[in-house]
MIPATOR-744967 format. One line per field, with one value per atom (N, C-alpha, C): residue in one letter; atom name; chain; x, y, z. Coordinates in steps of 0.02 Angstrom, whole numbers, plus 50000, padded with zeros to 5 digits. Example, Ala and Ser with C-alpha at 12.3 -4.5 7.8 and 13.67 -1.06 7.14 Angstrom:
type [A_A_A_S_S_S] .
atom [N_CA_C_N_CA_C] .
mol [A_A_A_A_A_A] .
X [50660_50615_50660_50642_50684_50645] .
Y [49716_49775_49835_49888_49947_50002] .
Z [50390_50390_50390_50354_50357_50394] .
This chain:
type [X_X_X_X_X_X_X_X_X_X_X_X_X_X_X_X_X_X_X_X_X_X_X_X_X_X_X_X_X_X_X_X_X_X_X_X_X_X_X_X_X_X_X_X_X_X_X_X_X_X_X_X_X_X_X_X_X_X_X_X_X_X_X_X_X_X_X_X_X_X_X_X_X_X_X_X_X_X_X_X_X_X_X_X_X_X_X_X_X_X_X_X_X_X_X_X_X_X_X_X_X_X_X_X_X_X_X_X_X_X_X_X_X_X_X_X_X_X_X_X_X_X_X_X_X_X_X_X_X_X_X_X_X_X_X_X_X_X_X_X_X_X_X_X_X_X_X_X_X_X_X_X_X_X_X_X_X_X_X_X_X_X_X_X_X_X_X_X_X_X_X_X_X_X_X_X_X_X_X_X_X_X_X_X_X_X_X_X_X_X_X_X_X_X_X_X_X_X_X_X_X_X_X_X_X_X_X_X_X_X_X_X_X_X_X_X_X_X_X_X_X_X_X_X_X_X_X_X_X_X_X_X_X_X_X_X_X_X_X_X_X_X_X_X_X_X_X_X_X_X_X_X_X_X_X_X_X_X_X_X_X_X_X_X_X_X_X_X_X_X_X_X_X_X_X_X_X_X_X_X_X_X_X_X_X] .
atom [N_CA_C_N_CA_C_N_CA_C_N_CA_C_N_CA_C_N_CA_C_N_CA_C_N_CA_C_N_CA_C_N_CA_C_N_CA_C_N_CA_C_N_CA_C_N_CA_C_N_CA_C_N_CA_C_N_CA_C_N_CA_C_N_CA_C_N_CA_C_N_CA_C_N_CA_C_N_CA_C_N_CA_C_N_CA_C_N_CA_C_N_CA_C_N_CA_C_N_CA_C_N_CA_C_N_CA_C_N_CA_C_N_CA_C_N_CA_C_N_CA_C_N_CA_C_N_CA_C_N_CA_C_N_CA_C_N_CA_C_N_CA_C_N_CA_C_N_CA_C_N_CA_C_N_CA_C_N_CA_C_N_CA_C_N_CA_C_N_CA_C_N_CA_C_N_CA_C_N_CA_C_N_CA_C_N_CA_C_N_CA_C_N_CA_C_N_CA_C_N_CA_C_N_CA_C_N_CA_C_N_CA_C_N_CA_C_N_CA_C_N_CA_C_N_CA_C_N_CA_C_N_CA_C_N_CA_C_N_CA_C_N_CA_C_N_CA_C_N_CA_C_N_CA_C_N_CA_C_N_CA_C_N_CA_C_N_CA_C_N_CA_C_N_CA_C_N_CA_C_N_CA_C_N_CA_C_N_CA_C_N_CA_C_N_CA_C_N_CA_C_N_CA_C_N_CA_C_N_CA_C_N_CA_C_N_CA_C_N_CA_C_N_CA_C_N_CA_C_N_CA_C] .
mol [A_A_A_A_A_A_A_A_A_A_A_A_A_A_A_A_A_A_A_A_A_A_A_A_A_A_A_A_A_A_A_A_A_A_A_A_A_A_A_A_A_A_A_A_A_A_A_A_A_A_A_A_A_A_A_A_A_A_A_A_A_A_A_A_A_A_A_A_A_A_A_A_A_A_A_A_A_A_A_A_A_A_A_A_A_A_A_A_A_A_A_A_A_A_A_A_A_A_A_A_A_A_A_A_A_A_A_A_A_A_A_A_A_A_A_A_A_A_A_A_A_A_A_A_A_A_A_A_A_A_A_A_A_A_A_A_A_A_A_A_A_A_A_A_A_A_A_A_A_A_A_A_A_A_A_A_A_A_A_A_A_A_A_A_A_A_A_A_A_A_A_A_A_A_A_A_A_A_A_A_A_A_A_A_A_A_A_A_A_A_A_A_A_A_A_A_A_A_A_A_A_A_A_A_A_A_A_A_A_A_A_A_A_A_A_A_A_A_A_A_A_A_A_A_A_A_A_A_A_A_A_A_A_A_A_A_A_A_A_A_A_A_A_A_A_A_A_A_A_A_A_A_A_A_A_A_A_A_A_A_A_A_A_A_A_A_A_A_A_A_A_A_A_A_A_A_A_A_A_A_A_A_A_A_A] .
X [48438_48437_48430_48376_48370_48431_48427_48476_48437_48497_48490_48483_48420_48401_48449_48486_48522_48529_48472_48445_48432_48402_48398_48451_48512_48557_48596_48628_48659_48727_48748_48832_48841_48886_48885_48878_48862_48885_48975_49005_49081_49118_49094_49108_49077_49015_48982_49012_49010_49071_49122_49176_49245_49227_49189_49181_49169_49125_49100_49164_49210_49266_49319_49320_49377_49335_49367_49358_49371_49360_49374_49454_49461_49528_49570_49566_49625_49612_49556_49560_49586_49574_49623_49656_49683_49705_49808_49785_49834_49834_49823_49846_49894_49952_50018_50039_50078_50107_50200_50227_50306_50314_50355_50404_50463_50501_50574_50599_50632_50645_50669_50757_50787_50746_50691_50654_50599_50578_50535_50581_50644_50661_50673_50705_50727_50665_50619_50535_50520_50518_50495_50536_50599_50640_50637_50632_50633_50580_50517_50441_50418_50489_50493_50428_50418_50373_50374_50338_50334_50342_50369_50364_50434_50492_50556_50600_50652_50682_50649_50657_50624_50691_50717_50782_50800_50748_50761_50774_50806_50841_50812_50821_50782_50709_50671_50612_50568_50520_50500_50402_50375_50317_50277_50230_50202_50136_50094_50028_49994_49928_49885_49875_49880_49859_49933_50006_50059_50058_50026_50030_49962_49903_49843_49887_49953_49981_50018_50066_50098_50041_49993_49966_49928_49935_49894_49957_50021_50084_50079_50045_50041_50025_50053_50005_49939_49896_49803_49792_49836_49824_49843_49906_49934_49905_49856_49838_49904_49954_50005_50032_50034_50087_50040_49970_49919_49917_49941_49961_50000_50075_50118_50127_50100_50063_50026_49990_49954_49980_50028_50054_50132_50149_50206_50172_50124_50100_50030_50049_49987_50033_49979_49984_50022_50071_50100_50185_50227_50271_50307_50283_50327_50382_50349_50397_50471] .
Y [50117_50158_50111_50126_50099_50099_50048_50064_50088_50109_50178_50125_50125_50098_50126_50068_50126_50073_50025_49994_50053_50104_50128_50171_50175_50222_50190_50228_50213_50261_50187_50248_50292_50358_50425_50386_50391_50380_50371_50404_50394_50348_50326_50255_50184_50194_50143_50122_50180_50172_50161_50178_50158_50081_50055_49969_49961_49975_49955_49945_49980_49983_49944_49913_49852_49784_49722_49686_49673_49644_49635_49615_49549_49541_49593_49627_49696_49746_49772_49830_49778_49737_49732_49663_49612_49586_49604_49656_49661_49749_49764_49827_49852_49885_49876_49926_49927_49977_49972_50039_50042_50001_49948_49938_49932_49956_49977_49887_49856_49810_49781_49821_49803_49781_49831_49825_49764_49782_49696_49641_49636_49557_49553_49604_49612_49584_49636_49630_49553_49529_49480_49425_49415_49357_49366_49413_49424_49411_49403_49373_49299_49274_49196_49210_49236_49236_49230_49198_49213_49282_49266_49325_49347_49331_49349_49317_49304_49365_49406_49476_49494_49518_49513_49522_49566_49607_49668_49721_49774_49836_49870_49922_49971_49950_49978_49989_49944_49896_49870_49862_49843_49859_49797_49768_49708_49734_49682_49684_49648_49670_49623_49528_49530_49465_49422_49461_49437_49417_49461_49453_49399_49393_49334_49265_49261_49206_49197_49232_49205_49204_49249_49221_49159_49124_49040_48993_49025_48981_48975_49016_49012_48933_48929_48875_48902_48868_48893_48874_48833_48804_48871_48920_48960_49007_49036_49132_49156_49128_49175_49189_49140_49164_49205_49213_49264_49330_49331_49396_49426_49398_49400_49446_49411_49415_49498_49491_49552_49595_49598_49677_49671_49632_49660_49684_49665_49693_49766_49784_49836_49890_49956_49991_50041_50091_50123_50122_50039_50029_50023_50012_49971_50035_50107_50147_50184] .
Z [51208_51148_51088_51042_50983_50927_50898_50847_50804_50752_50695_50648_50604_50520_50475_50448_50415_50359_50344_50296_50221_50223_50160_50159_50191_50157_50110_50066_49987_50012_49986_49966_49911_49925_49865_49795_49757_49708_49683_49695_49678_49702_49783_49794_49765_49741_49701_49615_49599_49519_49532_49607_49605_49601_49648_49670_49594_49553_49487_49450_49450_49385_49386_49461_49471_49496_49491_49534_49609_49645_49714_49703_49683_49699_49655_49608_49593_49642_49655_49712_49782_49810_49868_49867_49809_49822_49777_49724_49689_49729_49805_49821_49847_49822_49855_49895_49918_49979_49983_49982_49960_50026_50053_50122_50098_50165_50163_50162_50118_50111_50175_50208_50239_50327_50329_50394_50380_50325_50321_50341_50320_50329_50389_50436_50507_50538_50541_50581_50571_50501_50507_50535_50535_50564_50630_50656_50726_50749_50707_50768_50705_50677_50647_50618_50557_50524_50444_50411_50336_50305_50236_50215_50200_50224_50212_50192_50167_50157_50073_50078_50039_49986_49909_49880_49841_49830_49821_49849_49820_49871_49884_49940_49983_50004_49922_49939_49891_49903_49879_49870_49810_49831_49860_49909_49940_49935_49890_49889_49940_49957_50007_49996_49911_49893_49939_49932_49939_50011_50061_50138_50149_50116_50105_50102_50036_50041_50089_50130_50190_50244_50258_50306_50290_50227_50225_50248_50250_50287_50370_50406_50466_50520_50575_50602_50610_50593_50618_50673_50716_50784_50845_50813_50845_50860_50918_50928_50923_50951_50953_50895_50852_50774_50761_50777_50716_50740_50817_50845_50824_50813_50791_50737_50696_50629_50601_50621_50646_50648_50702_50743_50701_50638_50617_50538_50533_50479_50483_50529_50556_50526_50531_50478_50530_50510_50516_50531_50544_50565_50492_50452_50382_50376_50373_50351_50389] .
């Protein structure tokens, strides 16, 4: 089966002005997400990872740029720390 040209398709318009009105690093490097403070520091000490302890109460907000800098703390030698890594920051567990 051939692949699909999908050389002349254009994105809607409303996604093309959203990209237009920010930069890259404010749309995803300053993008934040509420985590429950107390479960971040747990999750993370428990798979020895950057990122914790976090010192504010309950609920706190963590941008992408913030998880970009701990993941530049990682070993780069390790698959395993980046696994690690990965699956405590994957999306649906924070809350």
């Amino acid at each position: 089966m051939a692949a699909t040209d999908l050389s002349r398709l254009q994105l809607p318009r409303a996604c093309r002005e959203a990209l237009a009105a920010k930069q890259r690093s404010e749309r995803i490097d300053s993008h934040t997400i509420p985590v429950a403070t107390a479960w971040w520091n747990t999750e993370l000490a428990a798979a020895r990872l950057p990122g914790a302890p976090i010192a504010s109460s309950d609920v706190t907000q963590l941008s992408r740029g913030d998880l970009f800098a701990d993941a530049a703390k990682l070993d780069t030698d390790s698959d395993e720390e980046l696994l690690r890594f990965c699956g405590v920051y994957s999306p649906g567990v924070a809350a």
